[in-house]
N, CA, C and O atoms as a GROMACS GRO file, in nm:
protein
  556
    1UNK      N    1   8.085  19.424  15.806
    1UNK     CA    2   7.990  19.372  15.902
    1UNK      C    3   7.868  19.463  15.915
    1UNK      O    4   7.754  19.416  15.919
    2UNK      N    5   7.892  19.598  15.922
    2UNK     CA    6   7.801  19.695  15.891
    2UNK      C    7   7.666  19.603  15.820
    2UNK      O    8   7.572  19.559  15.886
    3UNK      N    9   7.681  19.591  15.695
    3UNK     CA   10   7.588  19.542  15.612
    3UNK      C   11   7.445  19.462  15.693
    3UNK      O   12   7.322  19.468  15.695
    4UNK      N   13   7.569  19.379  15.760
    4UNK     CA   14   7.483  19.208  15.822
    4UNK      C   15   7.420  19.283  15.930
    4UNK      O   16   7.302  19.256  15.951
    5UNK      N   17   7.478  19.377  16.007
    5UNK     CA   18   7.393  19.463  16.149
    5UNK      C   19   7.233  19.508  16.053
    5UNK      O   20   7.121  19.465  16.080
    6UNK      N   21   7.267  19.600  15.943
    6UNK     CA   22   7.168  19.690  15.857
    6UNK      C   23   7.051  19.576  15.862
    6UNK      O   24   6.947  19.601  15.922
    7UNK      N   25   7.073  19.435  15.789
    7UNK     CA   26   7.009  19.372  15.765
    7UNK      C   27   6.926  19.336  15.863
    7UNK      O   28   6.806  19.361  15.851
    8UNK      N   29   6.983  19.260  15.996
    8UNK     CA   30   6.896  19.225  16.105
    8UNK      C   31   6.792  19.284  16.161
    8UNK      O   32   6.684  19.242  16.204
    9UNK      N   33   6.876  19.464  16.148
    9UNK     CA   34   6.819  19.569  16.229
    9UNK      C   35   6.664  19.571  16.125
    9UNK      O   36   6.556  19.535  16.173
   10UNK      N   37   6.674  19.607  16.018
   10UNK     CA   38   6.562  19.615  15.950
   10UNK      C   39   6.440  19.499  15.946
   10UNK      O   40   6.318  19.509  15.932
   11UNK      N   41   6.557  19.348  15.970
   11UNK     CA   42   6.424  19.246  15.982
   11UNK      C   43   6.369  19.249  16.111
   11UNK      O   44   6.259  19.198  16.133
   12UNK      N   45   6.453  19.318  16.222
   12UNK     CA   46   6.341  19.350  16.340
   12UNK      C   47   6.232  19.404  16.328
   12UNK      O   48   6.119  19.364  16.352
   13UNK      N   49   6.268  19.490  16.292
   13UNK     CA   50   6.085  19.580  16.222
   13UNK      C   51   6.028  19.487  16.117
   13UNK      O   52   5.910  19.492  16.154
   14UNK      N   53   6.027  19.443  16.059
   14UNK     CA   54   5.976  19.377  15.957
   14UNK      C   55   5.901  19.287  16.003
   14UNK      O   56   5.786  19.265  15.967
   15UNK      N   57   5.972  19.219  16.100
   15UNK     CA   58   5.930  19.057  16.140
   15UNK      C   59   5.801  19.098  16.227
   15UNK      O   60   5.690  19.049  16.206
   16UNK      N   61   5.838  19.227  16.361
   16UNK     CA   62   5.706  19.284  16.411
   16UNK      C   63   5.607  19.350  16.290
   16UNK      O   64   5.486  19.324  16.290
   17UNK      N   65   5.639  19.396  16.238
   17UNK     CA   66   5.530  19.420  16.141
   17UNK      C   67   5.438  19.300  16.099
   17UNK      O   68   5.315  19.306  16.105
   18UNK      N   69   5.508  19.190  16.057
   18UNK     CA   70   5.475  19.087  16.017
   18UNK      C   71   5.434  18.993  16.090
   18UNK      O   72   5.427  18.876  16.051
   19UNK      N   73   5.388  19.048  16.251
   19UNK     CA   74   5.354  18.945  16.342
   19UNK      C   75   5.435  18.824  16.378
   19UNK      O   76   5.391  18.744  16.461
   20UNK      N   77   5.567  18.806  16.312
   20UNK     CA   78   5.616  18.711  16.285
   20UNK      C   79   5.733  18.696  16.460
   20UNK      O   80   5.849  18.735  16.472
   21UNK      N   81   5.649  18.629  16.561
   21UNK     CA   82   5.701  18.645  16.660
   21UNK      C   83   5.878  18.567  16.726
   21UNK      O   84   5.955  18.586  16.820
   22UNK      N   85   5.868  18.483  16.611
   22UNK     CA   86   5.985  18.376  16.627
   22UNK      C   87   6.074  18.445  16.537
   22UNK      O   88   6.191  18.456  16.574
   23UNK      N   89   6.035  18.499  16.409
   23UNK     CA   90   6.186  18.534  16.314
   23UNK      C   91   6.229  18.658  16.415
   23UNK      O   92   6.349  18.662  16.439
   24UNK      N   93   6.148  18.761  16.478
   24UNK     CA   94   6.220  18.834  16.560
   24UNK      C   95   6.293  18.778  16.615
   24UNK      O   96   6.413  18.789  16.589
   25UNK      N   97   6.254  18.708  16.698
   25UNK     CA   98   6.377  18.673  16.822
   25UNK      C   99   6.481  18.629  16.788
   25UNK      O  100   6.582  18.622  16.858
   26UNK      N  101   6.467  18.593  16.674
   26UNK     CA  102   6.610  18.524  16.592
   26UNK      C  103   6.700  18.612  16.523
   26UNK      O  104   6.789  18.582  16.443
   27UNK      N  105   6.653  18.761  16.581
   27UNK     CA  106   6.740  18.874  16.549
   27UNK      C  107   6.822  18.865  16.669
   27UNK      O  108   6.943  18.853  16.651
   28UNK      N  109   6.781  18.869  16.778
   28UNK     CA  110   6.825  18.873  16.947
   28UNK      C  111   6.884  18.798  16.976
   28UNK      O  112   6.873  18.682  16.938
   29UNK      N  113   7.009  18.864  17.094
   29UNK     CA  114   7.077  18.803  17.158
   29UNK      C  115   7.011  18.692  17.248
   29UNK      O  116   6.894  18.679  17.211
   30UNK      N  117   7.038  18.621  17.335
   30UNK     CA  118   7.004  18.506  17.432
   30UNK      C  119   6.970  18.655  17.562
   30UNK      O  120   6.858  18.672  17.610
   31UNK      N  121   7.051  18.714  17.587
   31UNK     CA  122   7.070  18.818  17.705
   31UNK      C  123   6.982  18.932  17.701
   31UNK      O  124   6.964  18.996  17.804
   32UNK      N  125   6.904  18.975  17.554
   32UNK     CA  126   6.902  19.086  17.502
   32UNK      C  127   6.815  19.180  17.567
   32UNK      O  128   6.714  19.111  17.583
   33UNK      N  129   6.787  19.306  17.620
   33UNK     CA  130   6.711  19.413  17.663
   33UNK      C  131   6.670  19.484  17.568
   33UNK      O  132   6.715  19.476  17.454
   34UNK      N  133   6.560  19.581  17.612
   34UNK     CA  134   6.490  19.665  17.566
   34UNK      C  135   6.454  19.800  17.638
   34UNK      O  136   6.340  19.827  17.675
   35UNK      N  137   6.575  19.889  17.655
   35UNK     CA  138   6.544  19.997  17.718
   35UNK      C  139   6.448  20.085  17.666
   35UNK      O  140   6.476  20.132  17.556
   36UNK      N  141   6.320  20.126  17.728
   36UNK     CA  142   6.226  20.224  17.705
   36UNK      C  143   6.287  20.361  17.774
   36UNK      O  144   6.368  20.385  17.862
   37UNK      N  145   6.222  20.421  17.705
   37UNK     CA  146   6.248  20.582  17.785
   37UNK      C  147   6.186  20.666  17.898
   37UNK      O  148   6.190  20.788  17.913
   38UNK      N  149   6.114  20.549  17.992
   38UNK     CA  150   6.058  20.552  18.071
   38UNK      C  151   6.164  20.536  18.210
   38UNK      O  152   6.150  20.589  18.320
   39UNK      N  153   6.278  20.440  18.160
   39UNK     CA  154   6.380  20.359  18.221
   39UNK      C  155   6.345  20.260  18.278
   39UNK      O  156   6.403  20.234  18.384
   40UNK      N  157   6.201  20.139  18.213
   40UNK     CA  158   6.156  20.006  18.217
   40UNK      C  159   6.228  19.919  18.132
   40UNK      O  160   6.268  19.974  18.030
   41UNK      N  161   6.259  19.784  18.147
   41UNK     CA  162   6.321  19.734  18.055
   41UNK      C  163   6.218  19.658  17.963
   41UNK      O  164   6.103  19.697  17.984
   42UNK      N  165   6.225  19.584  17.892
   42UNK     CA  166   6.123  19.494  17.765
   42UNK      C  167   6.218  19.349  17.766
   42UNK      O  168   6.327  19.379  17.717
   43UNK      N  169   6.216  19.227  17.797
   43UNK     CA  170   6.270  19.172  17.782
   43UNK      C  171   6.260  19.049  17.666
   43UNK      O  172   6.144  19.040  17.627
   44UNK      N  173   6.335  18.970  17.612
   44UNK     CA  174   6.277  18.912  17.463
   44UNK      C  175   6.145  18.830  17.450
   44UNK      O  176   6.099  18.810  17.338
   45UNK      N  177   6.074  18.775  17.581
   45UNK     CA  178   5.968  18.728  17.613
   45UNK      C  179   5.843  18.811  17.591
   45UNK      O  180   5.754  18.786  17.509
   46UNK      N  181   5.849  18.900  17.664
   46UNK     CA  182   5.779  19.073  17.674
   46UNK      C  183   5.755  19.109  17.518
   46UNK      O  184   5.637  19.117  17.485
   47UNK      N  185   5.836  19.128  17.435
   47UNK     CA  186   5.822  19.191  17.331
   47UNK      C  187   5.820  19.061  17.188
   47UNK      O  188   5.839  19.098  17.072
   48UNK      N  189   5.801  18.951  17.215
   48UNK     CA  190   5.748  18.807  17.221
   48UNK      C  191   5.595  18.821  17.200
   48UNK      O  192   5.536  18.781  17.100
   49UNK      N  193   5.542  18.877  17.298
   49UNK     CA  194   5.429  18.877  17.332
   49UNK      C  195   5.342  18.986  17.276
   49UNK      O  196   5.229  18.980  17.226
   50UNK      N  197   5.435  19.100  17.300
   50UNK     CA  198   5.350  19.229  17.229
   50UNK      C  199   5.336  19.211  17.096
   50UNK      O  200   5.235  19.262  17.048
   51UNK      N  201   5.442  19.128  16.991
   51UNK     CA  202   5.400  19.096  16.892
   51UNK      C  203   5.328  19.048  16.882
   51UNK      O  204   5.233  19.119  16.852
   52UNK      N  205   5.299  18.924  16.891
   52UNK     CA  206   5.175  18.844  16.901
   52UNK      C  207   5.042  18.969  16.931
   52UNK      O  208   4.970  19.008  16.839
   53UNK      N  209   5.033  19.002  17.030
   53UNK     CA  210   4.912  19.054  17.034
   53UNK      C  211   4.874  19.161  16.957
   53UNK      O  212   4.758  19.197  16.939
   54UNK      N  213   5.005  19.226  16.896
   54UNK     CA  214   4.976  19.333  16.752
   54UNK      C  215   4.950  19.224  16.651
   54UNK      O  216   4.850  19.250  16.584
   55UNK      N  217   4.984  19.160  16.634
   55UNK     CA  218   4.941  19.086  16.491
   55UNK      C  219   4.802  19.050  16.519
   55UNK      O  220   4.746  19.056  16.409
   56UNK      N  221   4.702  19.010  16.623
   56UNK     CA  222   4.606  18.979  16.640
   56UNK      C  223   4.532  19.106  16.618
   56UNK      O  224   4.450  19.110  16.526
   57UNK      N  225   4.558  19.242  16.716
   57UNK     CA  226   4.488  19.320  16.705
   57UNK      C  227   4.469  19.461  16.584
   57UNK      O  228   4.374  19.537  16.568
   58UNK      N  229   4.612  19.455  16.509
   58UNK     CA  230   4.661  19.513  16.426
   58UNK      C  231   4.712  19.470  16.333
   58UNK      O  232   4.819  19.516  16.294
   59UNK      N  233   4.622  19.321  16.242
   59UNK     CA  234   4.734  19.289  16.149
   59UNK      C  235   4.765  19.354  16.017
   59UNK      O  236   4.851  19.319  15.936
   60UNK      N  237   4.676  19.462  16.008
   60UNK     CA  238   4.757  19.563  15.868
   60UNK      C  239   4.850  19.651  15.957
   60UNK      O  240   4.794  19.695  16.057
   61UNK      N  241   4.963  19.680  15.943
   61UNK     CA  242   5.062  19.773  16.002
   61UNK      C  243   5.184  19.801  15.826
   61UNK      O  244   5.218  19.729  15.732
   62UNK      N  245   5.208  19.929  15.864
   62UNK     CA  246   5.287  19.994  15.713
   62UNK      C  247   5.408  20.066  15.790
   62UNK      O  248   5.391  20.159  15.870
   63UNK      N  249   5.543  20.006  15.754
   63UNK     CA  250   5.674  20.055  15.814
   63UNK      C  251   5.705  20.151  15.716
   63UNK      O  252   5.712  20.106  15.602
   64UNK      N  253   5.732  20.300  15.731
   64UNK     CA  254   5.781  20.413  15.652
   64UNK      C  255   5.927  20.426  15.692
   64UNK      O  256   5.942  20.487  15.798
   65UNK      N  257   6.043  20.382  15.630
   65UNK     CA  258   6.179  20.417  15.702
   65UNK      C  259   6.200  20.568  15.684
   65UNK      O  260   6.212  20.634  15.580
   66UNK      N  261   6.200  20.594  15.779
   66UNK     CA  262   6.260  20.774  15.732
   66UNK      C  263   6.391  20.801  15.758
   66UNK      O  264   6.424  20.899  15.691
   67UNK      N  265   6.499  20.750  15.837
   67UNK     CA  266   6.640  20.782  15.890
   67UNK      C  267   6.729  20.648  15.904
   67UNK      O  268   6.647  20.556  15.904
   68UNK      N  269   6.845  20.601  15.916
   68UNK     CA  270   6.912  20.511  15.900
   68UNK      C  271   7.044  20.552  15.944
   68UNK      O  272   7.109  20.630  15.874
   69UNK      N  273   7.093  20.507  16.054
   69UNK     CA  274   7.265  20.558  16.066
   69UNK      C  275   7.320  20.376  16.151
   69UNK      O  276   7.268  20.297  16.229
   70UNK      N  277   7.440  20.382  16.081
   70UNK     CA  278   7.533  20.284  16.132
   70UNK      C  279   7.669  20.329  16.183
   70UNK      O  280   7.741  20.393  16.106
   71UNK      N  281   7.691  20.313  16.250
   71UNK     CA  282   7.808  20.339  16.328
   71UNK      C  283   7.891  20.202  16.391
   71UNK      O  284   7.881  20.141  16.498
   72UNK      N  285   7.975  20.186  16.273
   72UNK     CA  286   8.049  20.015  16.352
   72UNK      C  287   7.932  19.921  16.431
   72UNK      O  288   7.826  19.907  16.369
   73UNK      N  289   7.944  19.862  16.546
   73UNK     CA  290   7.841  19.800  16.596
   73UNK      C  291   7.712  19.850  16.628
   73UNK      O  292   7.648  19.787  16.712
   74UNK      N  293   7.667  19.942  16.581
   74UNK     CA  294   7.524  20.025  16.629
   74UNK      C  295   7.487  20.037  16.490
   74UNK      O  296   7.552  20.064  16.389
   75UNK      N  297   7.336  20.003  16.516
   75UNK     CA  298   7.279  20.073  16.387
   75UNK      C  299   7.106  20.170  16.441
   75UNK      O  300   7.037  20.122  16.531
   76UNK      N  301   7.086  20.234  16.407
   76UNK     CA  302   7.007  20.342  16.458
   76UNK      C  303   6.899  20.355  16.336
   76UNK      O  304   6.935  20.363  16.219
   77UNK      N  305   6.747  20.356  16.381
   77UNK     CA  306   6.637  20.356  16.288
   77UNK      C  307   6.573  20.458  16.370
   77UNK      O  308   6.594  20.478  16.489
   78UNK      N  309   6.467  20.542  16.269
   78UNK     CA  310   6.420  20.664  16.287
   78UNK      C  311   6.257  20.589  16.186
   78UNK      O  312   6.249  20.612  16.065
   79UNK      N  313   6.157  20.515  16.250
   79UNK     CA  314   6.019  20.491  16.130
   79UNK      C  315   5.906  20.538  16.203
   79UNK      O  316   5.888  20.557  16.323
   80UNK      N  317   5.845  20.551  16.115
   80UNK     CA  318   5.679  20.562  16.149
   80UNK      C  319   5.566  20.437  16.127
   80UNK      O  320   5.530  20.406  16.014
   81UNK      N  321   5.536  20.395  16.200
   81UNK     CA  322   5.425  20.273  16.197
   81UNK      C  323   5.254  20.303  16.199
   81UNK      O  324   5.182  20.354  16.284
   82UNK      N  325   5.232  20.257  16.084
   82UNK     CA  326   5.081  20.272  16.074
   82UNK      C  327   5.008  20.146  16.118
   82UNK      O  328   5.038  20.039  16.066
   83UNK      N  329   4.896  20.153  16.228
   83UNK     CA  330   4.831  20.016  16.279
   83UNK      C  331   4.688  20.024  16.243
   83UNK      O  332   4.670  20.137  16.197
   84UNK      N  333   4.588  19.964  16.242
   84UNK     CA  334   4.479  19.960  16.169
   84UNK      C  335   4.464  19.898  16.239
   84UNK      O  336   4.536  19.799  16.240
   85UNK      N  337   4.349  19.914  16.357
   85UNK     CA  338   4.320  19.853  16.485
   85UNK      C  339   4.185  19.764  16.439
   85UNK      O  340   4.070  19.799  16.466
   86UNK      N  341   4.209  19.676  16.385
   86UNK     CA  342   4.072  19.543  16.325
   86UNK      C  343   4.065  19.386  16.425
   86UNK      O  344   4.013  19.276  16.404
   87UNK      N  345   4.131  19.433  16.516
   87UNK     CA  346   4.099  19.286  16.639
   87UNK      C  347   4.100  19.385  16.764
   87UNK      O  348   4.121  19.504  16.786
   88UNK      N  349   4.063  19.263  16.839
   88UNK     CA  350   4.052  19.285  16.995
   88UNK      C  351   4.234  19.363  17.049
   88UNK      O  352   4.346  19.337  17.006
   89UNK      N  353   4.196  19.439  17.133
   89UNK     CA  354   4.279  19.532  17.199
   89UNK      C  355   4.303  19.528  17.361
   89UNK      O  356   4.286  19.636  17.418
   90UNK      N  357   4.333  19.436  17.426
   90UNK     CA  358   4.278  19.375  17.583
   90UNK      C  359   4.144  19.431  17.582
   90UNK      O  360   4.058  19.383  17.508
   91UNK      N  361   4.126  19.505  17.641
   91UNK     CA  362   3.968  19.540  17.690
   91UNK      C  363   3.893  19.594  17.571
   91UNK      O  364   3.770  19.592  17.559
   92UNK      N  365   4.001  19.656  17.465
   92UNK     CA  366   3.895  19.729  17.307
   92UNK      C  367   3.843  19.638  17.199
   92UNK      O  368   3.903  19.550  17.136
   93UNK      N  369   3.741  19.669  17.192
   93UNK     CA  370   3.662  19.612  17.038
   93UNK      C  371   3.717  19.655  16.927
   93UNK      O  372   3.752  19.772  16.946
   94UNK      N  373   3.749  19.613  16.797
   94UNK     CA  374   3.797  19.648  16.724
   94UNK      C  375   3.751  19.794  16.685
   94UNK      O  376   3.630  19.816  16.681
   95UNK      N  377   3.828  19.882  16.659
   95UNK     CA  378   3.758  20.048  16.600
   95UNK      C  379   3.746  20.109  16.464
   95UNK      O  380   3.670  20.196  16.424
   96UNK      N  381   3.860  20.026  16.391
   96UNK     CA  382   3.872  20.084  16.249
   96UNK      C  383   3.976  20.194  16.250
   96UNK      O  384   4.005  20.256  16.148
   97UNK      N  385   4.029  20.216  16.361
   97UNK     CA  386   4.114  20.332  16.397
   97UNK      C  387   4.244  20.279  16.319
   97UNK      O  388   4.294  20.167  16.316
   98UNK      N  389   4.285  20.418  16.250
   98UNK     CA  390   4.436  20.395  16.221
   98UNK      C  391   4.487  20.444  16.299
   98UNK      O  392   4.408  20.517  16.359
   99UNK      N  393   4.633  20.452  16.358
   99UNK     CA  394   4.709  20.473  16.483
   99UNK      C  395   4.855  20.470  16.423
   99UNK      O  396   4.916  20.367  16.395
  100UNK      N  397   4.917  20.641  16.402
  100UNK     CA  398   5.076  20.626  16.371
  100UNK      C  399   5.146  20.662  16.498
  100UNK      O  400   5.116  20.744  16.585
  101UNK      N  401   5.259  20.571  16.485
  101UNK     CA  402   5.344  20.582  16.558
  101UNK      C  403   5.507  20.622  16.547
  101UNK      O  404   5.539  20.534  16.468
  102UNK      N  405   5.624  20.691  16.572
  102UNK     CA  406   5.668  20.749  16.538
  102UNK      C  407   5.767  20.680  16.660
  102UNK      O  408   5.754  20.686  16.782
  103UNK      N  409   5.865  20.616  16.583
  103UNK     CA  410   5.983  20.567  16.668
  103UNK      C  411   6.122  20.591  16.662
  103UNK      O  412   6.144  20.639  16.551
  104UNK      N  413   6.254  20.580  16.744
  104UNK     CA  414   6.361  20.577  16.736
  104UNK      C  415   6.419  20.452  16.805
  104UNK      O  416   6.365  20.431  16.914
  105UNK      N  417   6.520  20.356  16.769
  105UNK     CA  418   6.542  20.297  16.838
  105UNK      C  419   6.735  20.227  16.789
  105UNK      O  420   6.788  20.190  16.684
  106UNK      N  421   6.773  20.239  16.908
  106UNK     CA  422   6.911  20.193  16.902
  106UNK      C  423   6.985  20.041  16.935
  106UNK      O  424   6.966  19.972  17.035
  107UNK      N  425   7.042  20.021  16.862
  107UNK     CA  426   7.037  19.913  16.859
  107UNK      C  427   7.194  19.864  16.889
  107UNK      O  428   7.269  19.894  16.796
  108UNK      N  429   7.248  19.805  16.984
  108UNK     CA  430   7.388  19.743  17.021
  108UNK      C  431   7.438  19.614  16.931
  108UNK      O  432   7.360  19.530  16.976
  109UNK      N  433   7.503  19.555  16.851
  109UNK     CA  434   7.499  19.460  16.801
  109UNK      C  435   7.697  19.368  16.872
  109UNK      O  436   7.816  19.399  16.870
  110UNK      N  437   7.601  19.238  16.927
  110UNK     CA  438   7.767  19.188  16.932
  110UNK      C  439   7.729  19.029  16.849
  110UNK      O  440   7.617  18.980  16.860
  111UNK      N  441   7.841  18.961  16.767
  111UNK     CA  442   7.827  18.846  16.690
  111UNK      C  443   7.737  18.834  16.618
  111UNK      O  444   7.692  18.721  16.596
  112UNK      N  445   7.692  18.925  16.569
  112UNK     CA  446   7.611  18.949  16.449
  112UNK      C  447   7.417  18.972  16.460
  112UNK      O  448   7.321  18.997  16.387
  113UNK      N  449   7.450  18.941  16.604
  113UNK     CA  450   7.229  18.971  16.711
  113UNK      C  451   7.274  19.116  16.791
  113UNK      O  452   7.378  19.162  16.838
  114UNK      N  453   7.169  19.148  16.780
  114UNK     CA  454   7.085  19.228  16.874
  114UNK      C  455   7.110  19.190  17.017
  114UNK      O  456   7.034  19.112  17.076
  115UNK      N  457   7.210  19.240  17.070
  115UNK     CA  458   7.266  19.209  17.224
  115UNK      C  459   7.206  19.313  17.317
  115UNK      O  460   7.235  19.296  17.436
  116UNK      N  461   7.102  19.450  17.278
  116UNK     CA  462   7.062  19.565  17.361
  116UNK      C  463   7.028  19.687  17.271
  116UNK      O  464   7.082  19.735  17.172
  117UNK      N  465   6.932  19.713  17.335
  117UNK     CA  466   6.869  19.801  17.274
  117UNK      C  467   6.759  19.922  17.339
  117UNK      O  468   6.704  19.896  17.446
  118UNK      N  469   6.721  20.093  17.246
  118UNK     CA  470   6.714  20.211  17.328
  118UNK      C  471   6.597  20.232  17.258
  118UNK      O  472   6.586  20.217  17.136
  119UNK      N  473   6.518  20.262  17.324
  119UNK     CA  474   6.354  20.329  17.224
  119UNK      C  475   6.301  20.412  17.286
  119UNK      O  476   6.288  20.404  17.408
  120UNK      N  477   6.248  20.535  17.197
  120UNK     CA  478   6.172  20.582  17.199
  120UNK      C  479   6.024  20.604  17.110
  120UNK      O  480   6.026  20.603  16.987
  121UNK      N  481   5.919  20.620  17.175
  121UNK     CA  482   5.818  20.619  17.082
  121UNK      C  483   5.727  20.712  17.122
  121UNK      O  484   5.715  20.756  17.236
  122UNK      N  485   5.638  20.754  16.992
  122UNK     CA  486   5.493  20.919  17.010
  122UNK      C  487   5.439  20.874  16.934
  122UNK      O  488   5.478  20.832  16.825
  123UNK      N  489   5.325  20.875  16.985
  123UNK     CA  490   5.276  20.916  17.093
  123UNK      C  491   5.299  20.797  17.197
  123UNK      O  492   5.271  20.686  17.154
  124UNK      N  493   5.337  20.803  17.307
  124UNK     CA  494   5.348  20.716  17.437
  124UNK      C  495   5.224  20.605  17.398
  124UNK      O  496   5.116  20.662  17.416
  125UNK      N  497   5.209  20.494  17.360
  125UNK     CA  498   5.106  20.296  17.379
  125UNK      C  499   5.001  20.403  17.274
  125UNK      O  500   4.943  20.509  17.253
  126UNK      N  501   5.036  20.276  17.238
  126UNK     CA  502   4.890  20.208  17.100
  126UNK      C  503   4.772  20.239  17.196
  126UNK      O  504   4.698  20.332  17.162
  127UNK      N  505   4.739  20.167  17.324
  127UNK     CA  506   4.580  20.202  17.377
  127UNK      C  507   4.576  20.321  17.345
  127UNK      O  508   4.506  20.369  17.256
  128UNK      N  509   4.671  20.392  17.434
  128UNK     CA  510   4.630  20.580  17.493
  128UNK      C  511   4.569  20.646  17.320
  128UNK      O  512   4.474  20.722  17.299
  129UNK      N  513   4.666  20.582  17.218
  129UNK     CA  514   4.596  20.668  17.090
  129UNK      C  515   4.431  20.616  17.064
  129UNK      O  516   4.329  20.672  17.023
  130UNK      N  517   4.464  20.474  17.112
  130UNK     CA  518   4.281  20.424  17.032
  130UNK      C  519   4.203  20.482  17.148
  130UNK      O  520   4.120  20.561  17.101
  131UNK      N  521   4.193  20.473  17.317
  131UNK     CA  522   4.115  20.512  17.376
  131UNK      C  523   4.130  20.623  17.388
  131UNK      O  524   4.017  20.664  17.365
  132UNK      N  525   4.210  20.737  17.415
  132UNK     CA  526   4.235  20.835  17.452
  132UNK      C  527   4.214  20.836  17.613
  132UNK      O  528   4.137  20.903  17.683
  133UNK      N  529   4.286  20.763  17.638
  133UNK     CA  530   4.361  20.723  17.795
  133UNK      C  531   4.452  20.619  17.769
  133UNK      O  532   4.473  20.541  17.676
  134UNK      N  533   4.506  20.644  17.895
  134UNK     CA  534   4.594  20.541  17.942
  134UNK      C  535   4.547  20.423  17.982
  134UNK      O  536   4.451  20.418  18.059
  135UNK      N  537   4.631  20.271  17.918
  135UNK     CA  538   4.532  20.129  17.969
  135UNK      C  539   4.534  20.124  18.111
  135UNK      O  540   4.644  20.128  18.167
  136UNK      N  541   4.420  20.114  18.185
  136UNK     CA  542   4.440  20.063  18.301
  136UNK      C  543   4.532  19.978  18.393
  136UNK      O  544   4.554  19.884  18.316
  137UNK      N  545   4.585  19.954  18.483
  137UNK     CA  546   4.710  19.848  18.519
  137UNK      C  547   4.637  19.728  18.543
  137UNK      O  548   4.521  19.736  18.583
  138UNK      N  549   4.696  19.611  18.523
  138UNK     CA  550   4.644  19.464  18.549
  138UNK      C  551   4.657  19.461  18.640
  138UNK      O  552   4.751  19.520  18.694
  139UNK      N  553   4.529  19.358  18.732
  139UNK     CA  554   4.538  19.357  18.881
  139UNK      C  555   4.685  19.258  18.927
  139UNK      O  556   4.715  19.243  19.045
   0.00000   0.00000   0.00000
């Protein structure tokens, strides 16, 4: 079963890479979370959406796998993401900026989806690297 976890886990990244906002979710459970390391959750709607708006604002992005561990129902990714900021950014004009990002993320697997999941990411949001701040909060 290992194998079939490896597989999903990797088309998660893939599918966000690929803007591809529906084959993600079709990694995910019905229930599924997204623990940040903030201790906010992401829920499959939420991160639904952030795709979408990376594929608009970032549609060249380059997945580097650097680490890989499976452990029975867990499978654990260690990548770096390159974004190439060529669309609108909520409030940013496109910059030409490349933007790496450097992730970990854990992944729970029950019946063969993505039932929960642990991330970390560096530098802390895509804005803070293109503006060099933090995005403002929506009213």
């Amino acid at each position: 079963m290992s194998d079939g976890h490896v597989s999903v886990a990797r088309q998660f990244m893939e599918t966000y890479a690929a803007g591809d906002a529906d084959a993600l979710l079709a990694c995910l459970a019905d229930g599924w979370e997204l623990h940040e390391e903030d201790g906010s959750t992401t829920s499959r709607s939420d991160l639904a959406d952030i795709t979408r708006i990376h594929a608009n604002a970032f549609p060249e992005k380059k997945i580097e796998w650097i680490h890989e561990l499976v452990e029975g129902d867990r499978v654990a990714h260690y990548v770096r993401f390159t974004l190439v900021h060529s669309g609108r950014y909520h409030d940013l004009e496109p910059t030409g900026r490349r933007v790496e990002l450097s992730e970990m993320i854990f992944h729970l697997f029950v019946n063969g989806l993505i039932a929960e999941s642990w991330r970390m990411t560096h530098p802390d949001g895509v804005y803070a690297a293109l503006a060099d701040t933090p995005r403002p909060s929506s009213p």
